[in-house]
Jmol script that loads the backbone (N, CA, C; Angstrom):
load data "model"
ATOM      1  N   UNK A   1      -4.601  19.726 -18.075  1.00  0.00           N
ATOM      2  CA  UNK A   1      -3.982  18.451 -17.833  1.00  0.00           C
ATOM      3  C   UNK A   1      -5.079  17.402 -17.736  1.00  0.00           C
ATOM      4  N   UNK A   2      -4.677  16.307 -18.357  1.00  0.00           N
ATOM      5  CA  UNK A   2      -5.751  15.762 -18.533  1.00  0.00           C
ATOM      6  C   UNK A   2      -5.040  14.369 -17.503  1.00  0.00           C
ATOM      7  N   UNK A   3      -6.376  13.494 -16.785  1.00  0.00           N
ATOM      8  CA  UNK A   3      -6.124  12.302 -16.270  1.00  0.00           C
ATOM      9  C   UNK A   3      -6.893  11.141 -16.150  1.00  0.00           C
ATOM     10  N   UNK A   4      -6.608  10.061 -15.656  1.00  0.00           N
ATOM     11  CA  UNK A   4      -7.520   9.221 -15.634  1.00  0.00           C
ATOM     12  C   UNK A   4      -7.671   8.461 -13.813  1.00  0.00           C
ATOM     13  N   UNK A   5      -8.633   8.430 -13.609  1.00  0.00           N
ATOM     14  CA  UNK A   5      -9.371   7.912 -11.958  1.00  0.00           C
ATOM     15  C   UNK A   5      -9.854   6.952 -11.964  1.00  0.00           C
ATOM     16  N   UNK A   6      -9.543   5.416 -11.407  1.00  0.00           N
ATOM     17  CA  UNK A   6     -10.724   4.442 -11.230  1.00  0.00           C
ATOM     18  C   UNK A   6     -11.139   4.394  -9.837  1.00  0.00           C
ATOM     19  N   UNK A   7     -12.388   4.971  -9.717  1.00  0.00           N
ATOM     20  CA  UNK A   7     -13.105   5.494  -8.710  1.00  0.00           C
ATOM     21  C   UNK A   7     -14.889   4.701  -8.575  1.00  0.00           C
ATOM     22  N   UNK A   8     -15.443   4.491  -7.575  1.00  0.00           N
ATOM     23  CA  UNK A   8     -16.752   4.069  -7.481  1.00  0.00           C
ATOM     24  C   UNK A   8     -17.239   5.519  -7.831  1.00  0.00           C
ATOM     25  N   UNK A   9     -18.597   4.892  -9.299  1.00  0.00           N
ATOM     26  CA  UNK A   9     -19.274   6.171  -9.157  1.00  0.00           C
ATOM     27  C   UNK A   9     -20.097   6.435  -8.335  1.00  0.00           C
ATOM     28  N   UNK A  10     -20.340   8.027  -7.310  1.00  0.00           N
ATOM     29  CA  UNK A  10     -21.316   7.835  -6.367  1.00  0.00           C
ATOM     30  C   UNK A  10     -22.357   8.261  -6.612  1.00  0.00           C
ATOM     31  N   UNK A  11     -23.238   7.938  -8.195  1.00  0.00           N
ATOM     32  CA  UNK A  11     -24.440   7.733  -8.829  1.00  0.00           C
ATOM     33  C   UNK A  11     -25.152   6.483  -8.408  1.00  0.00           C
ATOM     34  N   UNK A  12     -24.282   5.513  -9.351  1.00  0.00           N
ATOM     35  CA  UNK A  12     -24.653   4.311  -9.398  1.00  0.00           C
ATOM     36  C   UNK A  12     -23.882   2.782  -8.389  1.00  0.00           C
ATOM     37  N   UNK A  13     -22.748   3.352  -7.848  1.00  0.00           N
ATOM     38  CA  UNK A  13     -21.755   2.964  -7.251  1.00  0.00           C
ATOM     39  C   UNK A  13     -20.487   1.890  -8.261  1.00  0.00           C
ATOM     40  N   UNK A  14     -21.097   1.681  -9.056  1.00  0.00           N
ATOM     41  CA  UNK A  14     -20.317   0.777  -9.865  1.00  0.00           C
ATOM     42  C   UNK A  14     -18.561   1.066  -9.788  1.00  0.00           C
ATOM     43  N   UNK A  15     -17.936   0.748 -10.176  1.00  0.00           N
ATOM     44  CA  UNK A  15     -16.159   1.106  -9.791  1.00  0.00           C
ATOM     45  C   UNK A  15     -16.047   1.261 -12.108  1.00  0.00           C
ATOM     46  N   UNK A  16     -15.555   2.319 -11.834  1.00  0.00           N
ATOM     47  CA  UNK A  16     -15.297   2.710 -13.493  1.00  0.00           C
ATOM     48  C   UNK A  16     -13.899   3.853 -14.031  1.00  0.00           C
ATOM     49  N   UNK A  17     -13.298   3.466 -14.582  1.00  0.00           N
ATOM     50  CA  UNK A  17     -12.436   4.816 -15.032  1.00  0.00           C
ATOM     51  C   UNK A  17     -12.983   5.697 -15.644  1.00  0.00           C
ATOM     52  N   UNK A  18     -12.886   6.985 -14.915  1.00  0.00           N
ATOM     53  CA  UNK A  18     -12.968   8.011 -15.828  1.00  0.00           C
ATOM     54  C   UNK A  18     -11.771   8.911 -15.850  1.00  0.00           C
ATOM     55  N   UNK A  19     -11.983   9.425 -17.275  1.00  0.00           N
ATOM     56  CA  UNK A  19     -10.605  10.537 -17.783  1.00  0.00           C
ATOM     57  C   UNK A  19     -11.594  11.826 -17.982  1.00  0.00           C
ATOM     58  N   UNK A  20     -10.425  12.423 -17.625  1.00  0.00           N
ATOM     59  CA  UNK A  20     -10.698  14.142 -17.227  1.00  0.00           C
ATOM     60  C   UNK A  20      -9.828  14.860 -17.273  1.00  0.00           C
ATOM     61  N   UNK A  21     -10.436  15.765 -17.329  1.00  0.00           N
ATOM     62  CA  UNK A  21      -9.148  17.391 -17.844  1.00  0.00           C
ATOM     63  C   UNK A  21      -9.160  17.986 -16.002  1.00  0.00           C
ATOM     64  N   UNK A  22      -8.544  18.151 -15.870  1.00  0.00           N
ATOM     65  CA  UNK A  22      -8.632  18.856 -14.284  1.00  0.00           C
ATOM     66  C   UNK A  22      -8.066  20.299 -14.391  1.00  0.00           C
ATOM     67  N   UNK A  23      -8.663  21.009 -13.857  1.00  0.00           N
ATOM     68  CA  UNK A  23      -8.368  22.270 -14.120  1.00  0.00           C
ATOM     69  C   UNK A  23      -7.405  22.632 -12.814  1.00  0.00           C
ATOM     70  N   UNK A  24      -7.005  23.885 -12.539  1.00  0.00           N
ATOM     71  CA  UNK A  24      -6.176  24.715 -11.849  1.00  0.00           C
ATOM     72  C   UNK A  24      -6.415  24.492 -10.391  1.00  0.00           C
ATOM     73  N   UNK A  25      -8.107  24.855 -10.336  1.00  0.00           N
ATOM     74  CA  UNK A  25      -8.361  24.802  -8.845  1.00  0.00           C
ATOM     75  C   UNK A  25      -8.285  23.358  -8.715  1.00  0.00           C
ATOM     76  N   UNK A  26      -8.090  22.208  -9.470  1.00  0.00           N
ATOM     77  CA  UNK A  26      -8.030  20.767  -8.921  1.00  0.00           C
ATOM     78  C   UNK A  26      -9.480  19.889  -8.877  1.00  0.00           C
ATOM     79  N   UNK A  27     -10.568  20.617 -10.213  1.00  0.00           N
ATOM     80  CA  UNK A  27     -11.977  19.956 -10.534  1.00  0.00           C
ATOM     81  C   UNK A  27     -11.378  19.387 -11.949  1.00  0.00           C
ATOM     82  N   UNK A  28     -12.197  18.314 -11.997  1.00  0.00           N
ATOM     83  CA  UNK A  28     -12.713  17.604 -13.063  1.00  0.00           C
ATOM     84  C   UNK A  28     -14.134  17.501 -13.087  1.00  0.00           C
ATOM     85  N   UNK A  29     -14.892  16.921 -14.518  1.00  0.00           N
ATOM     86  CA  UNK A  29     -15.961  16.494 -14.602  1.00  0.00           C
ATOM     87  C   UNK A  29     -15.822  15.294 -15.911  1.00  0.00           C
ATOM     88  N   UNK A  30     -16.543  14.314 -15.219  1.00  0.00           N
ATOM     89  CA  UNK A  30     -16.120  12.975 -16.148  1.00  0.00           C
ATOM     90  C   UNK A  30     -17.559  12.248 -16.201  1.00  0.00           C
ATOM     91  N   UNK A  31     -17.552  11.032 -17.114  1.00  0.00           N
ATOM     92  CA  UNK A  31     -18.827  10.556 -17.378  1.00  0.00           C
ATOM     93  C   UNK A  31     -18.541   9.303 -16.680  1.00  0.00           C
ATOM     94  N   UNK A  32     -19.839   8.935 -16.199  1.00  0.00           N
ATOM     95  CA  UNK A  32     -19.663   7.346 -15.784  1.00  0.00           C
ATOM     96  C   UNK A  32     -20.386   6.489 -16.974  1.00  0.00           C
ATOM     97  N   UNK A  33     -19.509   5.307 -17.292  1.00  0.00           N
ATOM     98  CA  UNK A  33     -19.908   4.338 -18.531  1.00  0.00           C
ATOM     99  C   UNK A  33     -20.940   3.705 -18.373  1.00  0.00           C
ATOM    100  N   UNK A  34     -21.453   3.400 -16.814  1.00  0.00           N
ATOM    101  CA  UNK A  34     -22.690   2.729 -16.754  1.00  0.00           C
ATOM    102  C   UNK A  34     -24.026   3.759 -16.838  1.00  0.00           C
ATOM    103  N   UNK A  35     -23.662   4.450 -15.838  1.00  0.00           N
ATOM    104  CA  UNK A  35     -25.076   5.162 -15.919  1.00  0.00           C
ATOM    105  C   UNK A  35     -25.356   6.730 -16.874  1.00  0.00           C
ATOM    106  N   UNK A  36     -24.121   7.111 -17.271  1.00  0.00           N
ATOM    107  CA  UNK A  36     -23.911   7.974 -18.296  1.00  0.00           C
ATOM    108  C   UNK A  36     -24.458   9.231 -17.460  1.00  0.00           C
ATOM    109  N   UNK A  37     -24.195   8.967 -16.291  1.00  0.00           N
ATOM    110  CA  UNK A  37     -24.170  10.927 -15.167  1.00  0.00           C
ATOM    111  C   UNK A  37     -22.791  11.048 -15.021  1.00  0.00           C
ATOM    112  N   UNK A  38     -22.610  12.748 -15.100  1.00  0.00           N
ATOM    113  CA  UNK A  38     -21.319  13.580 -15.030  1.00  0.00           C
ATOM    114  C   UNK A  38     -21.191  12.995 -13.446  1.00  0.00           C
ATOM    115  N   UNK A  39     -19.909  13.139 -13.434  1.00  0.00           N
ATOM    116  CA  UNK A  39     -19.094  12.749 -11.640  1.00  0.00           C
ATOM    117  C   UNK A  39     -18.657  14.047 -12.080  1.00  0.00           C
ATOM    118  N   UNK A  40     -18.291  14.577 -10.975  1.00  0.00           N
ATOM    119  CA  UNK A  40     -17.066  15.961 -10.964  1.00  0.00           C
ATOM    120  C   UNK A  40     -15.991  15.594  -9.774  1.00  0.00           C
ATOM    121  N   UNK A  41     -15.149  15.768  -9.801  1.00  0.00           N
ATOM    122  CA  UNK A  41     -13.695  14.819  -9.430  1.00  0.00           C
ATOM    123  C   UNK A  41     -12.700  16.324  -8.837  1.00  0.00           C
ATOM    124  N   UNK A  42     -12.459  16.058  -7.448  1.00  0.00           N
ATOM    125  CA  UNK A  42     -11.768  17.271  -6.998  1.00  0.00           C
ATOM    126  C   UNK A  42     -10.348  16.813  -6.235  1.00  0.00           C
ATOM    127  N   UNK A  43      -9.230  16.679  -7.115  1.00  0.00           N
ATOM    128  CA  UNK A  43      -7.650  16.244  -6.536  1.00  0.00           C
ATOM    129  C   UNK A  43      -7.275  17.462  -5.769  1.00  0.00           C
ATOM    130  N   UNK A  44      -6.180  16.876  -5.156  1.00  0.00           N
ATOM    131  CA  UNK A  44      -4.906  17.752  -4.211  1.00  0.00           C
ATOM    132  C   UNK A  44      -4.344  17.743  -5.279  1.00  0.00           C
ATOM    133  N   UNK A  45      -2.976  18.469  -4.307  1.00  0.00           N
ATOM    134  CA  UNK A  45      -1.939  19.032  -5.600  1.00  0.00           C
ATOM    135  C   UNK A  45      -1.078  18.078  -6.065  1.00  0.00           C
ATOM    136  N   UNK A  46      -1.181  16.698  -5.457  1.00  0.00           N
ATOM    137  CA  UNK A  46      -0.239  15.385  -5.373  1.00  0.00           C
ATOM    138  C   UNK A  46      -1.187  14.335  -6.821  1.00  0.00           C
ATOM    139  N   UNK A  47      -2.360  14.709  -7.096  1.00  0.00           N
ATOM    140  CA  UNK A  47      -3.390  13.943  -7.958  1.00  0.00           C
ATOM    141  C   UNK A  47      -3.799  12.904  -7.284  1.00  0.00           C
ATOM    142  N   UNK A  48      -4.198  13.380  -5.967  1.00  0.00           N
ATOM    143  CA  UNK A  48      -4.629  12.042  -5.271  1.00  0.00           C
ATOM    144  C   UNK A  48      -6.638  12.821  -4.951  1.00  0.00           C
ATOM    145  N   UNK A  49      -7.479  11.755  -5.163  1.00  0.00           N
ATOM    146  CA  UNK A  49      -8.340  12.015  -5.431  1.00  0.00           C
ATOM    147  C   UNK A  49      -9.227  12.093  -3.388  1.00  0.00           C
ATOM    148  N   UNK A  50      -9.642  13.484  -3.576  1.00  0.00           N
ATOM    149  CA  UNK A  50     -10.518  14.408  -2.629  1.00  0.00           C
ATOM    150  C   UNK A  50     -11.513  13.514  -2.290  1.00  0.00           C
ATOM    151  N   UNK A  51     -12.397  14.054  -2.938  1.00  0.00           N
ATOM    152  CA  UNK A  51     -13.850  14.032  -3.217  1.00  0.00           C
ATOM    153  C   UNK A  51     -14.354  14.026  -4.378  1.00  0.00           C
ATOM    154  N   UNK A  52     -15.769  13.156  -3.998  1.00  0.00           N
ATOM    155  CA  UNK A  52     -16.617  13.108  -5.431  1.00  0.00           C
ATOM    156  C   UNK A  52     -17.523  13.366  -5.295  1.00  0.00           C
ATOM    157  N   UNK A  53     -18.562  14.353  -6.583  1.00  0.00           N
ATOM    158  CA  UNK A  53     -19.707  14.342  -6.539  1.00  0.00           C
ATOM    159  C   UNK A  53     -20.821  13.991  -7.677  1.00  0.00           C
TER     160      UNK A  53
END
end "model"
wireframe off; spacefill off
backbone 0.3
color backbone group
């Protein structure tokens, strides 16, 4: 399943959408547009966004 997050990246902090495939256990891994480092993106079962790393 794939989705999309507008989230601060906590690389660079900038605020950016990223789209992602989220898997089973509820990870993603997405790119940030500014600084071009992977975020990895961890939802509940509702798609409300956890944590970031």
């Amino acid at each position: 399943m794939s989705a999309t997050f507008t989230i601060p990246c906590p690389k660079c902090g900038s605020v950016s959408t990223f789209k992602t495939g989220v898997s089973r256990s509820g990870t993603g891994v997405g790119t940030c547009r500014n600084c071009h480092k992977s975020v990895r993106i961890q939802v509940d079962g509702k798609g409300n966004v956890v944590r970031t790393s």
